[in-house]
N, C-alpha and C positions, 0 to 999 in steps of 0.2 A: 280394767283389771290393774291392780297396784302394781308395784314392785315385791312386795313379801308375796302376792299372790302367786306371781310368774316363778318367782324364786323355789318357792315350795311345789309347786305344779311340778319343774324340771324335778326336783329332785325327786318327788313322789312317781314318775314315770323311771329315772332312773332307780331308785332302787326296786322298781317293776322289772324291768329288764333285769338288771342285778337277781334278783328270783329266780325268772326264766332261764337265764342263763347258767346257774349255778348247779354244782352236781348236787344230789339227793340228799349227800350225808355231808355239806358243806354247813359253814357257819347260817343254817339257814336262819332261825330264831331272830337274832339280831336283825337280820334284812327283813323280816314280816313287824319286827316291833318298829323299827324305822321308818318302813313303807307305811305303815298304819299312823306313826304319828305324822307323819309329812303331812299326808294326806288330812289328816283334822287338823293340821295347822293351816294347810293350803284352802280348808272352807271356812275357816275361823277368818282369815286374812281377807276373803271373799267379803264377811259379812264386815269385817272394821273397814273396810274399804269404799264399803258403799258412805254415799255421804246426806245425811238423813238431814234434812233443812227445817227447821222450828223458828215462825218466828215468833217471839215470847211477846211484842209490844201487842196489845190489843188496840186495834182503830176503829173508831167510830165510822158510821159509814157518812155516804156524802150525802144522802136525801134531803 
């Protein structure tokens, strides 16, 4: 897992928690649009992370 990934993961749990914790009629809105974009940044970061290998030269084979 990357660095953006771990980065985003915490803060998508944290403003989970932040949710949870917060009264009913708190600033909730902003904590649900936060937590929601974390989180698609945190599986966006998942997929640029991964490291996808092409190799472009075509070899003949050895027969």
């Amino acid at each position: 897992m990357s660095r953006y990934a771990f980065t985003f993961l915490i803060l998508t749990l944290l403003g989970s928690i932040a949710l949870w914790a917060a009264p009913a009629d708190a600033f909730t809105l902003p904590l649900v649009v936060a937590t929601g974009l974390f989180g698609v940044f945190f599986v966006l970061a998942l997929f640029a992370g991964r490291k996808i290998r092409f190799d472009p030269v075509l070899r003949p084979s050895a027969d």
